[in-house]
N, C-alpha and C positions, 0 to 999 in steps of 0.2 A: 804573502797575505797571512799564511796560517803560523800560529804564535810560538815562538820556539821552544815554551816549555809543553807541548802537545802531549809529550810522552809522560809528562806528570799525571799518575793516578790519581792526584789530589783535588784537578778541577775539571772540570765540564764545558764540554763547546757545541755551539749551536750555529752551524755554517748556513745562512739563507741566501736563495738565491730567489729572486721574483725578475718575472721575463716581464717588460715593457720596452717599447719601440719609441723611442724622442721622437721621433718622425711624427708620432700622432698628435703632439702635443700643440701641434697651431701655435695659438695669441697666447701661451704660456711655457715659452721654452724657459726651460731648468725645474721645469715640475717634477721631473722625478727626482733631478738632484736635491729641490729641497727637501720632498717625500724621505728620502735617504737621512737627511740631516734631523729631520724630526725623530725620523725612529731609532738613530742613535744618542737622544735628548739625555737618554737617562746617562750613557757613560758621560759626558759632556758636564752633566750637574756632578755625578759622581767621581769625579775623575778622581781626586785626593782620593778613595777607600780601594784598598789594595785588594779586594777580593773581586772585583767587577772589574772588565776588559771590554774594551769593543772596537769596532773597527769596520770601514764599511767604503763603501765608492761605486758610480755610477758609469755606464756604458751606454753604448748606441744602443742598445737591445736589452738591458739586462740592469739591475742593483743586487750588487752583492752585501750580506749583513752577516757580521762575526760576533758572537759575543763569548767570552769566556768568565767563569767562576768559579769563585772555592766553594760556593755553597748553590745546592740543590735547587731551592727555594728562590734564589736572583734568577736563573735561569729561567723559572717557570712562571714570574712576575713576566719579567721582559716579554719574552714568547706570547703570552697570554696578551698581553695589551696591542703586541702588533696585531695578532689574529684579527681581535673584535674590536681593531679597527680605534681604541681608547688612546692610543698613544699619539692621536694627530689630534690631538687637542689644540684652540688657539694660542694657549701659551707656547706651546712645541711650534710651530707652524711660522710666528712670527722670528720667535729665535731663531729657524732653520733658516727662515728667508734674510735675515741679517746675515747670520754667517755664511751662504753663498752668495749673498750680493758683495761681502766683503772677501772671497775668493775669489770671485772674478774680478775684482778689483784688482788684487792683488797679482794674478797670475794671469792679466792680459793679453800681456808682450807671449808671452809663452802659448796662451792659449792660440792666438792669432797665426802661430805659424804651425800649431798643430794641426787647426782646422783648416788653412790654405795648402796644408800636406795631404790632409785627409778629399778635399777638395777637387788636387789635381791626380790623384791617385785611382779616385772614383770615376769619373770623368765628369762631375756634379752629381751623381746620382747621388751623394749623401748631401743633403744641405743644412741639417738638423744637429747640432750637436750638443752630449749632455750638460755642461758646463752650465749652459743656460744665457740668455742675455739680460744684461742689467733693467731694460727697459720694461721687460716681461715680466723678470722677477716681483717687482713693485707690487705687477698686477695680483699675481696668485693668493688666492684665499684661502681658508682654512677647509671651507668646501669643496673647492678643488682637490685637494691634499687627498682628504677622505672620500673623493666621490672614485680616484687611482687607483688609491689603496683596495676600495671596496670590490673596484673592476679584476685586479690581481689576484685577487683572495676567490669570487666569486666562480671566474675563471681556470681557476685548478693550475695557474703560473706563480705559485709561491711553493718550494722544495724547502724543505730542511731538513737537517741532514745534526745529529745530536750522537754526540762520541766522549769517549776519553781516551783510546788509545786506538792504535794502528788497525790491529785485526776487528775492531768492534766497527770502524769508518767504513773497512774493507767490507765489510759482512751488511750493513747499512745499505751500503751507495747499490750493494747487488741487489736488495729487496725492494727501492725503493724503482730500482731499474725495472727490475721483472715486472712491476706492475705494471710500469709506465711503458714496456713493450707490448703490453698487452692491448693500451686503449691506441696507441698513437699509429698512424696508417704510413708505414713506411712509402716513398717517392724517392723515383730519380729524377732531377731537374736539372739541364744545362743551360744556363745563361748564356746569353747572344755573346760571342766573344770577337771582338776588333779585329782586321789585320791591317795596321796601317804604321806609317814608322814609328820607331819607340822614341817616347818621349824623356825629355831630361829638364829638372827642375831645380834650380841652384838655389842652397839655405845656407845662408850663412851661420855660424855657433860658435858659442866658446866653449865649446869642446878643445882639450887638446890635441886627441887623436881625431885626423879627418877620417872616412865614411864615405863608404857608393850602398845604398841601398836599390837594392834590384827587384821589381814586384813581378811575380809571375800570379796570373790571377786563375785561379783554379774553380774547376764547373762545383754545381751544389751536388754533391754525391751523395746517398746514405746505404752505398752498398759495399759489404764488407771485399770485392774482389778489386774493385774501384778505390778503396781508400787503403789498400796493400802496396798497387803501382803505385798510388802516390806518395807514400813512403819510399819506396823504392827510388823513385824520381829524386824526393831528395836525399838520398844514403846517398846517389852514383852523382848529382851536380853537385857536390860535399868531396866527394872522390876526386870530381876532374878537378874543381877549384886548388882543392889543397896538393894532391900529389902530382898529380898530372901539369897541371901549370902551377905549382908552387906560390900559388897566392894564400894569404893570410884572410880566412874566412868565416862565417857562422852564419847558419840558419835558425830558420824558425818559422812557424805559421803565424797568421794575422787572420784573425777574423776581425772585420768593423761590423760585419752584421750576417745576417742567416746569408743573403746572398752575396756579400763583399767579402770573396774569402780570396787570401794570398800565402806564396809562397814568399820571404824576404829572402834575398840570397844577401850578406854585408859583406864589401870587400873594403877588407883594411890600407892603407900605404897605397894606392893605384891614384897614379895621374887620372884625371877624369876627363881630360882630354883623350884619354886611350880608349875608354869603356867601351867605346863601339866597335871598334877594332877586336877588344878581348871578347867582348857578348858572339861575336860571328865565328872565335875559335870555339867557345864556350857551344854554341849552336853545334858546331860542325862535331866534337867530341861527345857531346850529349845523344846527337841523333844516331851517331856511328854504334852506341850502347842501348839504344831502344833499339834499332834493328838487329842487335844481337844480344836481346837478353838472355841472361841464364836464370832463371828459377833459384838452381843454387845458392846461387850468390847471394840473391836478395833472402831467401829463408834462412842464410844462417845468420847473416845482420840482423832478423827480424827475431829469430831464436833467442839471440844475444840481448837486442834493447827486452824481448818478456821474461828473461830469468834474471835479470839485473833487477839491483833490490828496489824497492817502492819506498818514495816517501808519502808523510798523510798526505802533502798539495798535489803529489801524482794522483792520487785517488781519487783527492777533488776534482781536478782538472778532466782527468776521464769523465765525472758523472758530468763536471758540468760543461764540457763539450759534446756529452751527448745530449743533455735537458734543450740546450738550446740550438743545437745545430745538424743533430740529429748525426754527429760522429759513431759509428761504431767501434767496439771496444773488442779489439783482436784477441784470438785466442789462440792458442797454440795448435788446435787443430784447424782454425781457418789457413794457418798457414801451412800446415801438409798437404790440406786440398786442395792449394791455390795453383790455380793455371796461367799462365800470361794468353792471351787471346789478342783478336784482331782487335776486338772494343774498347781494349785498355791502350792497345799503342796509340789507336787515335788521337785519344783523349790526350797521354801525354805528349803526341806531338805538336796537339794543339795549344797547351800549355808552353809550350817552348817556343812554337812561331808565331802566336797570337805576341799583339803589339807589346812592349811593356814599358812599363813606369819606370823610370831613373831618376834615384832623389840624390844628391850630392851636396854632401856637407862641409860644408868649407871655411877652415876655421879664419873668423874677423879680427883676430889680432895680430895677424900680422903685418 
């Protein structure tokens, strides 16, 4: 997302991010998408003048807004007009609603098996998604647009975050942290978790490389001992994958929303006929390393990913995994203090034997 001349002294970036939930949005799904579209109106008209950048996209929870300049002065137009609300003007409004009614047009096929992925992953609990539907779109008004926008603004979920280089983003994201630790009431919350057989859902793709997508669904945590084992969980299912059983792998998290959070585990070249068979070695090696964790082990990996160097989108990603999901952001002394206890093995064994999602991608040309 963030633009690769960042480190350019020359121009100015204004990273916004405003929390809205599509879930709310009833008789007008794709409101926030078009919200989005209107307020990147001005790159859109300006696109030809080479001092103005923008950039931006919507989420189950969240729109994110980028814009970049060489001059001072574009920044503090733009900024300004979102604020007070000026830039969901009818002219912006209608154009937004063309251009994502002409997106969904366009990106259908595609959409339709995002959201029956997203669908069978959740177990329906998501039914909402940003994209929007064309039938909806039609409906949304200009009032609409601004009565969002006004909620966003009104409610203290719009961040931004204004930089030109690495240490100034760095120095930013902690001040605008501090405060925001200040108002917000931290909670532990674990969602109901399934135990019933893992499910498997066949997608066809023109992908070359076929794909096992493996979800492990992880509880809502915002406590810094609880989101260390889960790193740890996935450094050691990263370990069994690759060395242990020589499979070809990668991780990562997925958030779809504050409570929809997952681990992805992808294995690459694996018959999908086998998965069940590997997930029960996968089980039996995973559990044999939660009953004997070392400390060690995990704090020197964890050493290792915090003195390894940052880029500006790691910066971003920190703040903006905590604005919205209440992530915290490890420190190096979290990690001397840190204990393995009885309330963290739980947790990841419940993550390991709770049901999971198997998505399988299967390429259609052949």
């Amino acid at each position: 997302m963030i633009f690769e001349g960042v480190e350019n002294e020359k121009v100015e970036h204004i990273y916004c991010i405003l929390r809205k939930n599509v879930e709310n949005e009833g008789a007008y799904s794709g409101l926030s998408h078009v919200m989005e579209h209107a307020c990147l109106m001005p790159y859109y008209k300006e696109k030809p003048l080479k001092y103005f950048w923008g950039r931006g996209y919507t989420c189950l929870d969240h729109i994110i807004l980028y814009f970049i300049s060489s001059t001072e002065s574009g920044l503090e137009t733009i900024f300004e007009q979102i604020i007070t609300g000026r830039i969901i003007c009818e002219k912006n409004v209608i154009e937004a609603k063309e251009q994502v009614y002409n997106e969904c047009l366009r990106m259908k096929e595609i959409t339709d098996v995002r959201e029956n992925l997203v669908r069978f992953i959740s177990d329906n609990r998501i039914t909402n998604f940003a994209m929007g539907k064309q039938e909806t779109i039609v409906k949304i008004q200009q009032k609409h647009v601004q009565e969002c926008l006004n909620s966003i603004i009104e409610n203290h979920d719009l961040y931004a975050i204004r930089f030109r280089h690495k240490n100034e983003i760095q120095m930013k994201c902690r001040s605008i942290l501090s405060e925001y630790c200040n108002e917000k009431t931290k909670k532990n919350i674990y969602t109901e978790q399934s135990k019933k057989e893992d499910e498997i859902l066949l997608v066809e793709c023109k992908d070359k490389q076929e794909k096992i997508e493996i979800y492990f669904r992880i509880p809502i945590s915002e406590n810094k001992e609880e989101y260390i084992a889960k790193l740890w969980f996935e450094y050691s299912l990263y370990l069994v994958c690759k060395e242990e059983l020589n499979m070809s792998v990668s991780i990562s998290d997925k958030f779809y929303t504050y409570t929809e959070r997952y681990i992805v585990l992808r294995i690459y070249g694996l018959e999908h006929k086998k998965i069940k068979s590997i997930l029960c070695v996968i089980r039996q090696h995973m559990m044999y390393k939660i009953k004997n964790f070392e400390t060690s082990d995990c704090k020197k990996y964890l050493h290792r990913c915090l003195y390894s160097e940052k880029h500006i989108q790691d910066y971003i990603n920190e703040f903006q995994n905590y604005i919205l999901y209440g992530i915290p952001i490890i420190s190096n002394q979290d990690i001397c203090l840190m204990e393995y206890i009885s309330k963290e093995r739980e947790i990841l064994e419940n993550i390991l034997f709770n049901t999971l999602k198997i998505v399988v991608f299967k390429n259609n040309c052949r």
